[in-house]
N, C-alpha and C positions, 0 to 999 in steps of 0.2 A: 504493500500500500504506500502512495507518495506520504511522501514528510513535508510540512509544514512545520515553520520558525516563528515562536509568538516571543514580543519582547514585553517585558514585564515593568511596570513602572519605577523602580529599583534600578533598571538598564541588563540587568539578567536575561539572558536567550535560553529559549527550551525547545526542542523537536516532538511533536506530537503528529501523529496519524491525522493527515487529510480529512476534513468532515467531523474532530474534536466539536464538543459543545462547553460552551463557557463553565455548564458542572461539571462534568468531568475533568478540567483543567484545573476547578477550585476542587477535587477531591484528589488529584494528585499532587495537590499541594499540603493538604491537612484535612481531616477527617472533618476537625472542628471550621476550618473556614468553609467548608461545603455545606453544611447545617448553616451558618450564618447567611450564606451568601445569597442576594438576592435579583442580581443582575452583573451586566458587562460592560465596559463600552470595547470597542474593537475597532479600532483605528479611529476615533473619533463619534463614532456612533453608538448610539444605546444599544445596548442587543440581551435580549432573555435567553436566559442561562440554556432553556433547550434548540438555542439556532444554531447549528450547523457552521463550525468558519471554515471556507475551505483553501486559504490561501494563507501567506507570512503575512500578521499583524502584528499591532502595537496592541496589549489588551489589559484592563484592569477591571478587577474583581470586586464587586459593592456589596455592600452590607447594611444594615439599616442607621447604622453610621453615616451615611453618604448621605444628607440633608438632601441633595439637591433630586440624585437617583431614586431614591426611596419617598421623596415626597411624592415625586413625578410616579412612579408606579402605586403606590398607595390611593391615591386620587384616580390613578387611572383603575386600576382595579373597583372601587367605588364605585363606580360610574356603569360599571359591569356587574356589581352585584346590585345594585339599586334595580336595574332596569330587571333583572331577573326576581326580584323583590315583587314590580313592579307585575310582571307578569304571573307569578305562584298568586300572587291575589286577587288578579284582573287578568283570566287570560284570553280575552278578546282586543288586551292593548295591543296595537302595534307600536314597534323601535322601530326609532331610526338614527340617529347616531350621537354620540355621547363624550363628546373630546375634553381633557384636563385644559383648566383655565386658572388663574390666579387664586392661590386658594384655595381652591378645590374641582369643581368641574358640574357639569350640567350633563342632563341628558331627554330627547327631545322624543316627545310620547304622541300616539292618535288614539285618543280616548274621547267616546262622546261627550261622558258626561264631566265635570270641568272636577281637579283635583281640590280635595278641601283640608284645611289645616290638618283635620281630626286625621285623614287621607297621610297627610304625611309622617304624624305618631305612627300608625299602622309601616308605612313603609320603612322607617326606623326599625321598629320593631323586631321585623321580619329580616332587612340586613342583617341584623347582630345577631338573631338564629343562622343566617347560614354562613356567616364569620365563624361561630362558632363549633358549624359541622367539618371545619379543616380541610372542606371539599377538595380536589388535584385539580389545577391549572394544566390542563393540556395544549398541543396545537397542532396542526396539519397546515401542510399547502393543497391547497384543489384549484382543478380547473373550472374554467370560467363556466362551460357547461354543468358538471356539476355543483357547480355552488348557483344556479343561477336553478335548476331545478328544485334544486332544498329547498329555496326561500319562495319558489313558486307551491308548492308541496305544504309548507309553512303558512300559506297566506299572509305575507312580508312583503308585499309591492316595494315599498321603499329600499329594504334592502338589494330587491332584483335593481332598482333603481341606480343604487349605486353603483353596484357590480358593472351596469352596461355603461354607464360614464368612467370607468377604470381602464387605462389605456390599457390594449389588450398585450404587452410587455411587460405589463406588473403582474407579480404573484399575488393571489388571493391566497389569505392567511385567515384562516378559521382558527377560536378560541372556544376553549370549554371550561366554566367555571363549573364544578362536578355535572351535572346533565344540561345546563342552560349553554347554549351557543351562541356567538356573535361575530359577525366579522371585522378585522380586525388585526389594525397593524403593528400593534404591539411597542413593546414587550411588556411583560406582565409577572405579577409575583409566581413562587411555586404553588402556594397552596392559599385558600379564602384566611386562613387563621392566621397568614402574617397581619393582615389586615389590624390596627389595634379598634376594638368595638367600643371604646369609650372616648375615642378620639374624631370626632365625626359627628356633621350634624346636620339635615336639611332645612334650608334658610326660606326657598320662596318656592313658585309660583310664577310662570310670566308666558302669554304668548308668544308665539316664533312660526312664522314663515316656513313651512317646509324649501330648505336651502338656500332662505334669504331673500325668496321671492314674494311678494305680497300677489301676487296671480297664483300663486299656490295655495297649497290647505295648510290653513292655520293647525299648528302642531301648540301641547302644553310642553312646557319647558319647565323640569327641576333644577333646582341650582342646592349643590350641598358643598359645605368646608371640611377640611378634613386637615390633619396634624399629625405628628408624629404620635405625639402623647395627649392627655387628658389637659396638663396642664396649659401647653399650648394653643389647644383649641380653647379654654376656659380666656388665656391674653385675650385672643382674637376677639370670642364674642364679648367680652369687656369694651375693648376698644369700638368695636360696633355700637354700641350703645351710647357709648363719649362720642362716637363721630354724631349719631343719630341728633343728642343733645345739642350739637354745633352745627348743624346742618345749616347752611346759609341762607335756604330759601324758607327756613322757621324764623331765624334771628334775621332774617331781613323783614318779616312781618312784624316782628316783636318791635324790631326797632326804626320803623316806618321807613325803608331805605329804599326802595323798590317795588314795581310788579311787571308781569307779564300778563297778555291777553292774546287769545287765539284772535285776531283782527292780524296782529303783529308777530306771529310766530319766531322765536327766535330773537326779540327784539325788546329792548328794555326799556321802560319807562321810571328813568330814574327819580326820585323825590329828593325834597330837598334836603335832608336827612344823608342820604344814601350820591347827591351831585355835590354835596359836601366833601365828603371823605374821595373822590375823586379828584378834585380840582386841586382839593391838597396834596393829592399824592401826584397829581399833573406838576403842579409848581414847584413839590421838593422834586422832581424829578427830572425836570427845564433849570434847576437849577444845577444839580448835581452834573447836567452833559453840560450846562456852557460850563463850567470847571473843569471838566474833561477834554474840553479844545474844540466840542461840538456847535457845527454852526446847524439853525435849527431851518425848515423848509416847507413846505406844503405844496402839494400836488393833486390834481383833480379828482374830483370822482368816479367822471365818468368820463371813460377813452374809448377811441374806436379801435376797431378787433383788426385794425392792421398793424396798431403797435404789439395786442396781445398777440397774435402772427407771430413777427418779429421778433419780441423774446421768447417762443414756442410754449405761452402759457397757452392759449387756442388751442393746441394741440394734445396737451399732457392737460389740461387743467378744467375746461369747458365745461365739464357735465359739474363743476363745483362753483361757477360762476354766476351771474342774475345780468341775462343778457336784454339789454336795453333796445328797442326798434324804434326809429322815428319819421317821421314822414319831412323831411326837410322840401324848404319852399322851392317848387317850382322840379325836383327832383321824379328823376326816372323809378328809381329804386327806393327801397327804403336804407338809411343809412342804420349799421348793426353797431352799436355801441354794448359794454361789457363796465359794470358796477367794479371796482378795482378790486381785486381778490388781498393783494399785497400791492404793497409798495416799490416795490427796488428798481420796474421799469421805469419809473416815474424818475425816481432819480436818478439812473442814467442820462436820461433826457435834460437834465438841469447840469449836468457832469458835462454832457457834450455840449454846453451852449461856450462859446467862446475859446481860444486855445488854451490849452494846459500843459504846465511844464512840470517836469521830474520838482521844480522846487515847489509846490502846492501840495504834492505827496506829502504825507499821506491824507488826505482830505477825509474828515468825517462829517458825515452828511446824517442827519437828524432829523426825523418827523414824526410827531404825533398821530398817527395816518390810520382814518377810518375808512374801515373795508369791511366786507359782504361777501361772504362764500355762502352758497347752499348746502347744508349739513340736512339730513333726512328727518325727518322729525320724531323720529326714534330713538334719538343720539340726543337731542336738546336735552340740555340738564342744569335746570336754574341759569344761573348767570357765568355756571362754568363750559357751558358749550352752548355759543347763540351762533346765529347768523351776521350777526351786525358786532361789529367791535372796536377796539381802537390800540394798535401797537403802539408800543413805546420802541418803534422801528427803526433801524440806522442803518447807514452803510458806509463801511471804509473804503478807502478806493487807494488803492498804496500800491510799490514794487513788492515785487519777489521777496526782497531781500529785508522787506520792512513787516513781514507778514510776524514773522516772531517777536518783534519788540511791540508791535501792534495787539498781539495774542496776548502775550505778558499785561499792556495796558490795561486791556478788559478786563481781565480776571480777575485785578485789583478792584477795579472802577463795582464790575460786579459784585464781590465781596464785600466793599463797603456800604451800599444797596443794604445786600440781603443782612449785615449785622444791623444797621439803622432800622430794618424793619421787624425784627424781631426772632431772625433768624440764624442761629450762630453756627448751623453747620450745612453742607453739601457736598454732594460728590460728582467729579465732573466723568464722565463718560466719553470714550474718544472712539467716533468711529470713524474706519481706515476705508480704503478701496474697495469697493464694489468687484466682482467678476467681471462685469459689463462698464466697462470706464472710456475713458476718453482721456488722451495724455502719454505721456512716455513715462513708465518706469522712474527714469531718474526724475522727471519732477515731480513724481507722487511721493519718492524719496523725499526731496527736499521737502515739499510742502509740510508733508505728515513729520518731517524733525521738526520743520517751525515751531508746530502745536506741541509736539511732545518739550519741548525746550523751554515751550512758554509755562506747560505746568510745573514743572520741575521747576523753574526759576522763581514763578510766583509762589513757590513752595504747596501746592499741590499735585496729591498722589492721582492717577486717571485710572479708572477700568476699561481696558478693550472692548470694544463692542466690534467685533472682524465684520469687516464686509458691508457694512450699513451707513459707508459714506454715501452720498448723492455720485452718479457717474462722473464728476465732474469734476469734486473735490472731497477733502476731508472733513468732521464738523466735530464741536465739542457741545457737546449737550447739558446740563448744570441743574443736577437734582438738590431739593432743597428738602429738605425735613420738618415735618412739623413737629408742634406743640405733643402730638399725641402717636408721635413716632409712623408716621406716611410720608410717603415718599410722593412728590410733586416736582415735576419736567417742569421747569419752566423758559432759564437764558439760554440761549443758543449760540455760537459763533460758526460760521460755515464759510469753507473757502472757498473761490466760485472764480474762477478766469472764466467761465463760459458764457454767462449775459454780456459782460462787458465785448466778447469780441462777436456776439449775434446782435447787439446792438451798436454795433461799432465806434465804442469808446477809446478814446489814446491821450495818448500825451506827447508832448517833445522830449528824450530824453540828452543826458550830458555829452551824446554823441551826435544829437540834432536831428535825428531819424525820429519818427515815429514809433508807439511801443503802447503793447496791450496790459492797462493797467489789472492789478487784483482786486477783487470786489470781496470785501470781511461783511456777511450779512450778519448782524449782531441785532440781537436779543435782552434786555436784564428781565422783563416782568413777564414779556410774552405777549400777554394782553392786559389793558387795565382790567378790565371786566372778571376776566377767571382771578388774577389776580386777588382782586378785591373779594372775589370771594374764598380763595384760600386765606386771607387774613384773615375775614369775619370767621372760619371755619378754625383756624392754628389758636387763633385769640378767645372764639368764644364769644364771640361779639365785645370782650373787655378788650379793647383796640387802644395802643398807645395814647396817651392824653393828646398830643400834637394833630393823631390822627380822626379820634373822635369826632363825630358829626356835633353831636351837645357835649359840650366836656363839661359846666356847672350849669346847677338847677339852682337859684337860692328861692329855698320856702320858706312861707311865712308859718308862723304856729298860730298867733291870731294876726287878726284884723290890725289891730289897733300898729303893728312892727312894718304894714303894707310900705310907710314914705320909705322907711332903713332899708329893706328890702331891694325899692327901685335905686336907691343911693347905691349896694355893694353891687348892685347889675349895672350901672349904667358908669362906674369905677374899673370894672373889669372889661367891659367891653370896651372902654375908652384904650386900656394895655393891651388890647387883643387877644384878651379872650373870649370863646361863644358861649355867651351868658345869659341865661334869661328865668325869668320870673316866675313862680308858683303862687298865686295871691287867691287860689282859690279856695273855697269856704268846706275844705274839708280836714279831716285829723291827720297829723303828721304823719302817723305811721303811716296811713293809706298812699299821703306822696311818697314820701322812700320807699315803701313796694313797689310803687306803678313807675315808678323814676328809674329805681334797680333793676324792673325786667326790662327798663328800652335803655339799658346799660349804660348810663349817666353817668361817669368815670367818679365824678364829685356833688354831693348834696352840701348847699349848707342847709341849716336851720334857723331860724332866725324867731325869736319870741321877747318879751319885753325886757327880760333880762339882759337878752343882746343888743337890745335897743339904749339902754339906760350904758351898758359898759363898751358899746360900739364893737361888739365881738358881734361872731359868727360861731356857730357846732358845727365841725366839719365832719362829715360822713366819708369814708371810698367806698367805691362799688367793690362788693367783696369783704370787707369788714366790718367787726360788728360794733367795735370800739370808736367812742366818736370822741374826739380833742376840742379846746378850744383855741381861737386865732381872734387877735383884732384884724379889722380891718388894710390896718397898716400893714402886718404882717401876710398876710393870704394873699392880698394883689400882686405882689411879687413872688411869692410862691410860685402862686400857678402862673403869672405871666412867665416865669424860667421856665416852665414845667410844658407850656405851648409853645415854644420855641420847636421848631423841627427841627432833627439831629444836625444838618448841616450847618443852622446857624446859631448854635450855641457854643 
């Protein structure tokens, strides 16, 4: 029999029989790692312990050690016993397919009658019974004809469904969790009882498109979490209930900041509560880039579709656009205009107005730029996914060679951003070349050391993400963390020589020739909109005092305190603070409750005592100890305290 060479992550080489499977490799190593073991990867890919290798790899043996392997199969396995759950108690359900997702994974059911909470205890239930039976994990390859007879035989449309959209060069991979079967490209544990039965839990409930299509039959869709351990999953649904609590489209009610209406799908109507805390975050943030060297721009909203042409957004972007038609006077046709999806043509266009020379490099170019893409209405989510929004958008425009001192700039500039705002950590993510690129080797070299060069220098470590550059260039992506430990994409920087030479951008360089500058598309917030609602969402709605919509409330306790009252409001607002008056005819407690839930950073109180000593009771949002302040003292207070971070 041939010999095959597998190298072992150690750097150890071993000769095994042609057509070895991942267990038998892990029991010729130890009795006890083969018990342990619960998958492979073999040259870079996941592979279950009973696949067949049949050529020289590189291969390593998992166990449920391997956080990433064992979550990935655990979930996946889940998803297989759920539906067979699913079936032992409804068997006129039909499956159809059940992929691991963040978390845990979903699996998508044709059931008449609609699943009910009670529905899902029962499916619980019934999982942990056949976790419990230790059922055997099997699998086979079949062909297309037989596996397409089984599931006709089976009354499983869907599944025959799949099978005939599987290019007929792929192998069909059948799985058997003890007698339930599915199709199924694996890999998967040995046996139902690695499963752990206390780690795991079904969350919802949600329609779904049989494969996305709304011309197809609505399918119900389970979604469950799963963990390694009890303790685990116990974090996670903790944290769901803190997120739940924060939810921004709750505290945006509570705190009068916003609504949406199906008239405007996608589209906010901001209040003034909610165009407050924006504007403020506009203006630290217009201030923060012209300190950055940023000059700031504005460009139209609506262009015709020979510029989008031109930068090949028409082409790659169209079905995400809100395409404009107009009848112009006296014209044959109708002229096609396009609602600006992004910015960056636009600024090209201001780039190329007059000559430019290498001494203008590196030019950053800045705009606050509202745009409009079409998202499906399935996807809208509060104010973190609309159709209408507004970048805090830039673009550098620099050499080659200026691309890493440019990189290094941002990452600062970014940094001090995200601490000012209440955010003291992030991790930047570096992704490389695409298989499908455009460019020569050695400048995807150079580019990609720019960026590596720039985090290293800024003193940030990057994780790889291979392969998920743009064809065109590199990008570094900048996740940020909240209050309650989520991970949120937000700044971006991307290298891009490709708009600048389809729009054909240059400069004079120090040899007098013409030369195709680099285009740095940078990112800090992303959008004000999502933005603003990961702050209300990390903060809790208790939003830094600078950023709060109301930052004081001064209440009266009686009547008779009403003049002193508009005295310390109209003393604070004179220092710029947003202050205003409580004078109505109710008990104090009732204003500090209804003041506390529309998160009022500061209450004073005011009653005849504070009238007679010119004090004020100061309250914070959050505590339950209240101090006293004269007047003297509190305007200055909080006028330091509303200063934004950059001008203190």
């Amino acid at each position: 029999m041939a010999q095959i060479s597998l190298t072992f992550p150690d750097g150890n080489v071993r000769s095994f029989d042609a057509g070895v499977t991942p267990a038998a490799v892990a029991e010729s190593i130890s009795k006890s790692l083969a018990k342990k073991a619960i998958s492979a990867t073999v040259d870079g890919a996941h592979h279950d312990l009973q696949w067949p290798i049949e050529a020289d790899a590189a291969i390593a043996i998992h166990t449920l050690q391997d956080d990433k392997q064992a979550l990935e199969l655990i979930r996946h396995d889940l998803a297989h016993i759920m539906a067979r759950a699913v079936q032992e108690l409804w068997p006129d359900v039909k499956v159809t397919i059940g992929p691991v997702i963040k978390d845990g994974w979903y699996y998508d059911f044709d059931r008449d009658e609609p699943f009910t909470p009670e529905d899902l205890g029962a499916i619980e239930k019934k999982m942990k019974e056949i976790i419990n039976l230790r059922d055997p994990v099997r699998t086979e390859i079949w062909d297309r004809a037989r596996a397409i007879a089984h599931y006709e035989a089976k009354g499983e449309p869907f599944k025959v469904e799949l099978i005939e959209a599987i290019p007929g060069d792929q192998p069909l991979r059948m799985y058997w969790h003890g007698d339930w079967q599915d199709l199924c490209r694996g890999p998967h544990l040995q046996h139902t009882g690695q499963v752990p039965a206390d780690a795991f839990k079904l969350m919802s409930v949600a329609g779904a498109y049989w494969r996305g299509d709304s011309k197809n039959k609505q399918l119900q869709r389970i979604y469950g979490v799963a963990f390694k351990n009890r303790e685990d999953l116990k974090a996670h649904l903790t944290m769901l209930e803190e997120a739940a609590k924060r939810d921004h489209r709750r505290l945006g009610r509570e705190m009068d900041l916003f609504h949406m209406q199906e008239e405007a799908p996608g589209q906010i109507f901001w209040h003034p509560n909610g165009w407050r805390i924006y504007t403020t975050l506009q203006d630290y943030m217009r201030r923060r880039q012209t300190e950055g060297g940023y000059v700031e721009v504005n460009t139209p909203q609506v262009v015709n579709r020979k510029l989008w042409e031109a930068s090949g957004h028409w082409e790659n972007y169209q079905e995400n656009m809100f395409i404009v038609e107009v009848d112009e006077e006296h014209a044959r046709e109708k002229t096609v205009n396009a609602l600006k999806p992004m910015n960056c043509p636009g600024h090209v266009q201001i780039f190329n107005v007059g000559l430019k020379s290498y001494r203008d490099l590196p030019l950053r170019m800045a705009e606050f730029g509202s745009c409009n893409r079409y998202e499906p209405s399935g996807a809208l989510h509060g104010i973190m996914r609309v159709r209408g929004f507004t970048q805090d958008d830039a673009h550098i425009f620099c050499t080659e060679d200026q691309i890493e001192s440019e990189a290094k700039r941002f990452i600062g500039f970014l940094s001090q951003v995200y601490r000012d705002l209440g955010f003291e950590s992030f991790r930047i993510k570096f992704s490389d070349r695409p298989e499908n690129r455009i460019g020569s080797d050695e400048s995807w070299d150079r580019v990609e050391g720019a960026l590596k060069n720039a985090c290293e220098a800024a003193g940030y470590a990057y994780e790889l993400n291979p392969g998920e550059g743009a064809f065109y260039g590199p990008k570094l992506e900048f996740v940020l963390t909240d209050a309650i430990g989520r991970d949120w994409q937000c700044g971006t920087l991307q290298v891009d020589p490709n708009l600048p030479e389809r729009l054909d951008a240059s400069y004079i360089g120090a040899d007098g020739a013409k030369h195709r500058p680099y285009m740095l598309h940078r990112a800090v917030l992303g959008s004000f909109e999502r933005f603003i609602g990961i702050l209300i969402e990390s903060h809790a709605g208790k939003l830094p005092f600078w950023l709060a919509p109301r930052q004081v409330v001064v209440a009266s306790i009686v009547s008779d305190a009403d003049d002193f009252v508009r005295e310390v409001v109209a003393a604070l607002q004179k220092a710029g603070v947003r202050a205003e008056a409580d004078l109505r005819n109710e008990k104090i407690n009732y204003k500090v409750r209804e003041h506390s839930m529309g998160k009022v950073p500061v209450i004073l109180a005011v009653g005849m005592k504070e009238v007679e000593e010119r004090t004020v009771s100061v309250r914070r949002l959050g505590e339950t100890r209240t101090e006293t302040a004269t007047l003297d003292q509190i305007v200055p207070t909080l006028t330091a305290e509303a200063l934004a971070p950059d001008l203190r």
